[in-house]
SEMARLO-629944 format. One line per field, with one value per residue: residue number from 1; residue in three letters; x, y, z of N, C-alpha, C in turn. Coordinates in steps of 0.2 Angstrom, whole numbers. Atoms other than C-alpha are relative to their C-alpha. Example, Ala and Ser with C-alpha at 12.3 -4.5 7.8 and 13.67 -1.06 7.14 Angstrom:
num = c(1, 2)
residuo = c(Ala, Ser)
n.X = c(4, -4)
n.Y = c(-6, -6)
n.Z = c(0, -1)
ca.X = c(62, 68)
ca.Y = c(-22, -5)
ca.Z = c(39, 36)
c.X = c(4, -4)
c.Y = c(6, 5)
c.Z = c(0, 3)
! end
This chain:
num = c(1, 2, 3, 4, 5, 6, 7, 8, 9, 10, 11, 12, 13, 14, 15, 16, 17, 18, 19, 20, 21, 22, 23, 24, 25, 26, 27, 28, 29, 30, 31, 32, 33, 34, 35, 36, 37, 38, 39, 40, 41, 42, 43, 44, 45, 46, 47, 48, 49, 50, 51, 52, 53, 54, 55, 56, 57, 58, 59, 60, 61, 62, 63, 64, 65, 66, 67, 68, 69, 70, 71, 72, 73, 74, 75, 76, 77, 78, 79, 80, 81, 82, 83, 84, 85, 86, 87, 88, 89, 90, 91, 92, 93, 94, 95, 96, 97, 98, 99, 100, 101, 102, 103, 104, 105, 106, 107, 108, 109, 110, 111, 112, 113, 114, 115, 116, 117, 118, 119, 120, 121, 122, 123, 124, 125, 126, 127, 128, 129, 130, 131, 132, 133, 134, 135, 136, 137, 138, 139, 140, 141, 142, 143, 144, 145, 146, 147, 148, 149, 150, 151, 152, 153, 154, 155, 156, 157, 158, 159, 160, 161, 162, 163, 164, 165, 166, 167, 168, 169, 170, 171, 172, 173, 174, 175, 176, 177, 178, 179, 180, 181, 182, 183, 184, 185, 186, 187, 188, 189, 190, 191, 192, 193, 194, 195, 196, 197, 198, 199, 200, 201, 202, 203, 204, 205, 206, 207, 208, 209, 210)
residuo = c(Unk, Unk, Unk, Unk, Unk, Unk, Unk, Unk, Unk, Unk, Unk, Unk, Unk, Unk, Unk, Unk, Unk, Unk, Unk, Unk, Unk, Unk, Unk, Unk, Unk, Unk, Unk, Unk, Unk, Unk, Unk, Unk, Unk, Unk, Unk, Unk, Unk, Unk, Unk, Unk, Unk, Unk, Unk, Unk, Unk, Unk, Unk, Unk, Unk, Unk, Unk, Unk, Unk, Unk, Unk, Unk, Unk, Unk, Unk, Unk, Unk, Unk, Unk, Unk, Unk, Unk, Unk, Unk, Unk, Unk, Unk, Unk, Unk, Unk, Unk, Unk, Unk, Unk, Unk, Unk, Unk, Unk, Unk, Unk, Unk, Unk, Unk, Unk, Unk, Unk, Unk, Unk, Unk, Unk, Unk, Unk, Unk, Unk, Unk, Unk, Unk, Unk, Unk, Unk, Unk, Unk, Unk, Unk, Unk, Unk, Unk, Unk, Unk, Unk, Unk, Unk, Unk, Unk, Unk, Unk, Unk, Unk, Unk, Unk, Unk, Unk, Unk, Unk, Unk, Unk, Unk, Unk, Unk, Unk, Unk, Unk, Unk, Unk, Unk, Unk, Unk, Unk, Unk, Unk, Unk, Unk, Unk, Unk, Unk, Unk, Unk, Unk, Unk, Unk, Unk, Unk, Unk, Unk, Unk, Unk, Unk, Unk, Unk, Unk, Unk, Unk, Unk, Unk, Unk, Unk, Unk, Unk, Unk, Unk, Unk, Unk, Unk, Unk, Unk, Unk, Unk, Unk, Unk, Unk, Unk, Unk, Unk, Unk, Unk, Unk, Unk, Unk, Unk, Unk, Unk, Unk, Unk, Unk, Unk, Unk, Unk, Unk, Unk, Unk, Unk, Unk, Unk, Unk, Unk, Unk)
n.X = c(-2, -6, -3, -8, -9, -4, -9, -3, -6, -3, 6, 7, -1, 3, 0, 5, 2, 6, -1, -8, -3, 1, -3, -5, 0, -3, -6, -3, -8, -7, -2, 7, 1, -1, 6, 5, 0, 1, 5, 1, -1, 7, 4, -3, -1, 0, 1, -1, 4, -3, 5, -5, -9, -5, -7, 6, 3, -3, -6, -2, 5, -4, -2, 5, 2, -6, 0, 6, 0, 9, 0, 3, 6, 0, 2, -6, 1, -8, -6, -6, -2, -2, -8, -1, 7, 3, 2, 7, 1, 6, 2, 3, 2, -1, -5, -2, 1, -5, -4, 1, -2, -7, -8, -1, -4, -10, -1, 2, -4, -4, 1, -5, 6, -1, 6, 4, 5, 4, 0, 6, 3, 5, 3, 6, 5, -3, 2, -6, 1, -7, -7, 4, 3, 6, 3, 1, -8, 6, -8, 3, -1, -1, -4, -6, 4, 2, 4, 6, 2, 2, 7, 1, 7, 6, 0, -8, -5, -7, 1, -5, 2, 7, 0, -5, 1, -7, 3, 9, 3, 2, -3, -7, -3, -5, 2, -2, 6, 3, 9, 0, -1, 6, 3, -1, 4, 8, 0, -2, 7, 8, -1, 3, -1, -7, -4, -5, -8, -5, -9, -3, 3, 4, 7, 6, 6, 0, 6, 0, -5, 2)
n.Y = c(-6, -1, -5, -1, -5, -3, 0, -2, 3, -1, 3, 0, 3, 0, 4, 2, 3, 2, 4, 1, 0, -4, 0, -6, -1, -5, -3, -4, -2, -2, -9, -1, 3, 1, -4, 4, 5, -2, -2, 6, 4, 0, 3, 8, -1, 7, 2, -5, 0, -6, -3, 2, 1, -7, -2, -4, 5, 7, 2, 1, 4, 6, 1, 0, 6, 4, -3, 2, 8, -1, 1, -5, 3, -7, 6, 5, -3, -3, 1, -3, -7, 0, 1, -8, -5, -3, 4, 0, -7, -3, -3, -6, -4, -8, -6, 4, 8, 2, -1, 3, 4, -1, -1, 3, 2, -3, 4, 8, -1, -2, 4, 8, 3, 9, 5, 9, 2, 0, 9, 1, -2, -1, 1, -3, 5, 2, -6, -3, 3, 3, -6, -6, -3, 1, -3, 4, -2, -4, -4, -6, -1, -6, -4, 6, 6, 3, -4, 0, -2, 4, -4, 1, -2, -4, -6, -1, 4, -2, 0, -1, -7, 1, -7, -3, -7, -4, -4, 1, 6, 1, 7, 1, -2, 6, 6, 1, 1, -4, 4, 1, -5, -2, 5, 3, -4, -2, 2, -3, -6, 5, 6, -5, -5, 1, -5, 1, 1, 3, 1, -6, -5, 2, 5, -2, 4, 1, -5, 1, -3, 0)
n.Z = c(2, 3, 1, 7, 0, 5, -1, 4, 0, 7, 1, -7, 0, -6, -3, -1, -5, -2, -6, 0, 8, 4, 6, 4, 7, 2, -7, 1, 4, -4, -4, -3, -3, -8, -2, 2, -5, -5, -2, -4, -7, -4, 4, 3, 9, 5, 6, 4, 7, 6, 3, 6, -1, 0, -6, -5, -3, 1, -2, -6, -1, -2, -8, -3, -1, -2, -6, -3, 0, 3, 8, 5, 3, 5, 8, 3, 5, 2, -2, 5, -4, -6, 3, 3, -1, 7, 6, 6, -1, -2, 5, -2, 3, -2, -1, -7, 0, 4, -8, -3, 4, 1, -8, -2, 4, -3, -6, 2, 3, -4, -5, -1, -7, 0, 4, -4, 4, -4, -5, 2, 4, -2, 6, 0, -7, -5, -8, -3, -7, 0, -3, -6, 2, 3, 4, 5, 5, 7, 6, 3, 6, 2, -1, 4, -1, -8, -5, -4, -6, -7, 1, -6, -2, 3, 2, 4, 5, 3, 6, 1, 6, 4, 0, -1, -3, 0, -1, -1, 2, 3, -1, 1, 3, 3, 3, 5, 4, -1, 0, -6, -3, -1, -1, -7, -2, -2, -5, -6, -1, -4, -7, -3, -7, -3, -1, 4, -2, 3, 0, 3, -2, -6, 2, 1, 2, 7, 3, 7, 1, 8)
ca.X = c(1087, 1101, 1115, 1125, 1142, 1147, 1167, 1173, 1188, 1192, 1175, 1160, 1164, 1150, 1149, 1132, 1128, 1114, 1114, 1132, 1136, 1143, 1149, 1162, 1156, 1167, 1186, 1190, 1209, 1228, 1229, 1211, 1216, 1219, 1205, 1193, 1199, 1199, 1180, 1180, 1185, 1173, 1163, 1162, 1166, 1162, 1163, 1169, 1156, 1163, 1148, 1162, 1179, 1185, 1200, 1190, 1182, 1191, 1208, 1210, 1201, 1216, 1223, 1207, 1202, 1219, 1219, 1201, 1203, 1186, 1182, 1178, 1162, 1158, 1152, 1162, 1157, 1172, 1183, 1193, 1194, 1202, 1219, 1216, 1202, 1204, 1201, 1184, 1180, 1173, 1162, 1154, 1141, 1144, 1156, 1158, 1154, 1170, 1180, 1177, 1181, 1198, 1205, 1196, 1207, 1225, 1219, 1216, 1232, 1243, 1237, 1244, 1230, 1236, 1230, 1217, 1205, 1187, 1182, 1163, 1152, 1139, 1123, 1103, 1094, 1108, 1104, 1119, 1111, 1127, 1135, 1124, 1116, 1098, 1100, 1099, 1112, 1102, 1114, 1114, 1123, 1130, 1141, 1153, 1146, 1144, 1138, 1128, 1119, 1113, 1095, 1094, 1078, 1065, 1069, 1088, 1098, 1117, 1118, 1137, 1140, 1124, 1120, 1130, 1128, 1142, 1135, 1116, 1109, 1108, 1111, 1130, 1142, 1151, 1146, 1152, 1135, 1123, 1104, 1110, 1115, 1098, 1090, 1097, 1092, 1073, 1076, 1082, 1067, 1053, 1063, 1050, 1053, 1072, 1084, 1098, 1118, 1130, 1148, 1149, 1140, 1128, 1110, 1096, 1077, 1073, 1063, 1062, 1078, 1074)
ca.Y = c(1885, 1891, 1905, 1912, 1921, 1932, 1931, 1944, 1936, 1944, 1934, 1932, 1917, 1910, 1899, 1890, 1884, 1873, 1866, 1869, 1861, 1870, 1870, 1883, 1889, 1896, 1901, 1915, 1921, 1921, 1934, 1929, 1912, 1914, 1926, 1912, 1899, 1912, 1915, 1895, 1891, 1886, 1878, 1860, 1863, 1847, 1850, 1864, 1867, 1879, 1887, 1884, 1883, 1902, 1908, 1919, 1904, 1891, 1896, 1894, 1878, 1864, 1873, 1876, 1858, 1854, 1865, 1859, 1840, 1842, 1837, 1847, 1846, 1857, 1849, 1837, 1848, 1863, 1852, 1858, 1876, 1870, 1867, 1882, 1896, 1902, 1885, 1891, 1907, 1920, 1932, 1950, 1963, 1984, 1996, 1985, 1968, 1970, 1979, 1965, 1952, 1961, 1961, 1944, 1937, 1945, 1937, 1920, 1923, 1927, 1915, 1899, 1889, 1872, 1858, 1846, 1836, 1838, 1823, 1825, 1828, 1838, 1838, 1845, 1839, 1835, 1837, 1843, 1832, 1820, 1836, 1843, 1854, 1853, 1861, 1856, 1858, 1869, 1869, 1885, 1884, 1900, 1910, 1892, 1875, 1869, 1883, 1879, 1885, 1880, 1882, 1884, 1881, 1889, 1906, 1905, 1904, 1906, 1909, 1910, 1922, 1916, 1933, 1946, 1963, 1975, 1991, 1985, 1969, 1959, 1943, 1939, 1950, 1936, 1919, 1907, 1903, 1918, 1907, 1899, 1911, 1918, 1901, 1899, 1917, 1916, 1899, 1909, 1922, 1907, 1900, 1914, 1925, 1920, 1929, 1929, 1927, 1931, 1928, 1947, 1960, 1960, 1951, 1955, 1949, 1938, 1947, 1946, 1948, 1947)
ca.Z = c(610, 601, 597, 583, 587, 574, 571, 560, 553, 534, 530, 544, 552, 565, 578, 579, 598, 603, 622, 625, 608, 597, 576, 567, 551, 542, 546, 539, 532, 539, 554, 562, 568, 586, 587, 580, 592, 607, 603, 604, 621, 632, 619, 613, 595, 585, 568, 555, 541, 524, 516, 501, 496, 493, 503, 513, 519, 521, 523, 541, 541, 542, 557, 566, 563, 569, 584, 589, 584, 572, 556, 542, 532, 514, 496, 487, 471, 478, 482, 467, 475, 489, 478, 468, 468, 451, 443, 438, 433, 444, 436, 440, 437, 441, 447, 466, 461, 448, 464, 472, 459, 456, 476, 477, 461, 470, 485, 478, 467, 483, 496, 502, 512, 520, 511, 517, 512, 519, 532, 527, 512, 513, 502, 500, 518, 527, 548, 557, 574, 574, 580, 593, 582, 574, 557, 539, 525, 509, 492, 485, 470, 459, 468, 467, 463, 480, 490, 504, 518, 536, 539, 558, 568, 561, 560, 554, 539, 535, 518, 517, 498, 492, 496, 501, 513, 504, 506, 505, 506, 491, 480, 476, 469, 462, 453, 443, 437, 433, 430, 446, 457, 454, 456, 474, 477, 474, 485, 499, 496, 499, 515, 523, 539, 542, 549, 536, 542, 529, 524, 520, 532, 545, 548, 540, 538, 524, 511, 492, 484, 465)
c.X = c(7, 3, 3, 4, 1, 9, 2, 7, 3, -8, -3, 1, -7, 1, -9, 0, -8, 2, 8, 5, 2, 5, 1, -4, 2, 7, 3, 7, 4, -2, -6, 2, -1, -6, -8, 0, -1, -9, -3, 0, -6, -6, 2, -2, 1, 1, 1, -4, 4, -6, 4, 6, 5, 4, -3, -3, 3, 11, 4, -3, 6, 3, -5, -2, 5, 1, -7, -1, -5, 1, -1, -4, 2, -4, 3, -1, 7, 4, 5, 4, 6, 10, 2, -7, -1, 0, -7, 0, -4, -2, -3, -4, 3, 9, 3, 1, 8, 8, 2, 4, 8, 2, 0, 6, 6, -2, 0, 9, 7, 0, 2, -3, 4, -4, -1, -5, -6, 0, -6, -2, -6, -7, -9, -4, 4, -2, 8, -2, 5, 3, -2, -4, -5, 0, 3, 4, -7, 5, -4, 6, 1, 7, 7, -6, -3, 2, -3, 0, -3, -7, -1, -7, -6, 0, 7, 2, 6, 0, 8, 2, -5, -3, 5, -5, 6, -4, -9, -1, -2, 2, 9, 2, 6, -4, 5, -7, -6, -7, 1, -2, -7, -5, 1, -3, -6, 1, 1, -6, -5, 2, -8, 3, 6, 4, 7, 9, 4, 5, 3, -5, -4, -8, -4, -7, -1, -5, 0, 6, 2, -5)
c.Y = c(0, 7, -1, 5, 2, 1, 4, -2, 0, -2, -2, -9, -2, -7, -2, -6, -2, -6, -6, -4, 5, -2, 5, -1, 4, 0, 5, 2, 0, 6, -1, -8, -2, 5, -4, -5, 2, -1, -9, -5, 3, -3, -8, 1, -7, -2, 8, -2, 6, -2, -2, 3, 7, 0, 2, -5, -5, 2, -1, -7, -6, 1, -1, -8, -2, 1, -2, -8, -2, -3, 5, -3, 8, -6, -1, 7, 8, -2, 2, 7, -1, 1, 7, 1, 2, -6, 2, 7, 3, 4, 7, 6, 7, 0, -9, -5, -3, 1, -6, -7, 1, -1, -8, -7, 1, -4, -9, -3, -1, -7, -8, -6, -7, -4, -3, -1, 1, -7, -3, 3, 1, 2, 2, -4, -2, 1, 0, -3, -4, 1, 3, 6, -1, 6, -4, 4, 3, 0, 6, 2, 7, 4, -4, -5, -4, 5, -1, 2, -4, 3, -2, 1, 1, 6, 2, -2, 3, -1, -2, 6, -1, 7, 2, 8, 5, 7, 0, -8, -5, -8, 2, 6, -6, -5, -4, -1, 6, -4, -3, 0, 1, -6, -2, 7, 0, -9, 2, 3, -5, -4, 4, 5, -4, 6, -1, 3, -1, 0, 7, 6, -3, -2, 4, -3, -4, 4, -4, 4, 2, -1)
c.Z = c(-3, -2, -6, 3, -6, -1, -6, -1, -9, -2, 8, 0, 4, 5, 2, 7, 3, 8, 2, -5, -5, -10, -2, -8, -2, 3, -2, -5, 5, 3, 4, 3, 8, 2, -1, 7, 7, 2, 3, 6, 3, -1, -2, -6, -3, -7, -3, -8, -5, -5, -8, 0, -3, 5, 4, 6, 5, 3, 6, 3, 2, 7, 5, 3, 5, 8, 4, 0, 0, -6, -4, -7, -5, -6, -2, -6, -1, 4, -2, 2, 5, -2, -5, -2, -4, -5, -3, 0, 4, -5, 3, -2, 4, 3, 9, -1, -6, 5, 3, -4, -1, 8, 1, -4, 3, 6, 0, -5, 8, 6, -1, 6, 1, -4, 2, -4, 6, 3, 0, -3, -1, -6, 3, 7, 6, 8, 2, 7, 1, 5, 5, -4, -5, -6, -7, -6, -8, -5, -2, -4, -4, -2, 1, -3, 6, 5, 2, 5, 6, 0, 10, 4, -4, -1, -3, -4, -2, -7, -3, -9, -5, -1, 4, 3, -2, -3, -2, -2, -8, -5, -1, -4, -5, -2, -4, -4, 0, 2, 7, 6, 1, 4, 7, 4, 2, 5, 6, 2, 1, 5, 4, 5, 3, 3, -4, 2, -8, 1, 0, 4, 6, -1, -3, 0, -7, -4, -8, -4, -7, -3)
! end
C-alpha cells in the first residue's frame, strides 16, 4: 500500500509513501521550505522527483536535496529551465489562462532558485523501485518539453501542470506546445479510473478532458 501527502507550498508539492519509504515531488517556492521538510520527518525520503523545471516547482529543490541528502530526478529535456524559465516561451488561452501567464512571467522574472544540476534523468517507463517506491515515470510533454508524471499503483497519477485544477478541472492553462499539450492530455484521459494529483488544485477522478 501506499500514501500521497499533499504539501501546499506556492505549487502542490507531494510526498509519495510506500512501506515506510518515501519520495518528494515536487518543492515548491521560497517561504515553504521548512514547512516541506517538517512534513518530511519521520520518513525515509530518498529521492526528489520535478514533474518539470518551472520555479514553482523546482525552486526549492537544491536546499531540500541538501537538507535531506537525496538526489534529484526530472527530464534532461528542462534542464534549460532550471537556469532560466523564460528561455522558451510560455503560451496562453482566455481571460485566466493569460492571468496566469502574466504573475507566472514576474515570478519567473524575479526569482533567484539555487543552481543545481539534476543527479538523475528521467524518461517514458522509468520504475521509481530503486527508491522504495513502485511507480512509473509517464512524459507528458506540452506545458514544458519535459513534463512528466508519476503513475502510482494502479489507481494513481501525478500529473504535475499537465493539467491544472484553477477554478475547475481541466488541461493546462499554460504550454509551450499547443498539439502537444493536447496530446499528453488525451494520454491522461485513456490512463482510466485514476485518481488524478496535480501541481495546481485539489484531486480529482480521471475522466475525459478533451
Amino acid at each position: 500500500m501506499y500514501e500521497i501527502t499533499q504539501i501546499h507550498a506556492g505549487a502542490n508539492c507531494y510526498l509519495v509513501t510506500q512501506d515506510n519509504v518515501s519520495i518528494l515531488v515536487d518543492t515548491g517556492v521560497k517561504g515553504f521550505e521548512e514547512k516541506i521538510l517538517k512534513q518530511c520527518e519521520g520518513k525515509e525520503v530518498k529521492l526528489i522527483v520535478l514533474t518539470h523545471g518551472h520555479i514553482d516547482h523546482m525552486q526549492n529543490a537544491a536546499y531540500i536535496a541538501q537538507s535531506l541528502q537525496v538526489p534529484i530526478a526530472m527530464h534532461e529535456k528542462d534542464i534549460p529551465l532550471l537556469k532560466d524559465n523564460l528561455c522558451r516561451e510560455m503560451k496562453a488561452q482566455g481571460i485566466l489562462g493569460n492571468m496566469v501567464r502574466f504573475f507566472s512571467v514576474l515570478s519567473a522574472k524575479s526569482a533567484q532558485p539555487e543552481k543545481f544540476k539534476p543527479d538523475i534523468l528521467l524518461k517514458e517507463g522509468d520504475n521509481l523501485r530503486d527508491f522504495g517506491i513502485d511507480a512509473e515515470v509517464v512524459e507528458l510533454p506540452g506545458h514544458t518539453a519535459g513534463s512528466i508524471g508519476l503513475k502510482v499503483g494502479e489507481d494513481t497519477l501525478l500529473v504535475g501542470d499537465a493539467l491544472m485544477h484553477m477554478m475547475k478541472a481541466g488541461p493546462t492553462l499554460l504550454y509551450e506546445e499547443y498539439e502537444q499539450m493536447l496530446e499528453s492530455v488525451r494520454k491522461i484521459q485513456n490512463m482510466g479510473d485514476r485518481k488524478i494529483y496535480f501541481g495546481h488544485g485539489e484531486m480529482v477522478q480521471n475522466r475525459k478532458w478533451v
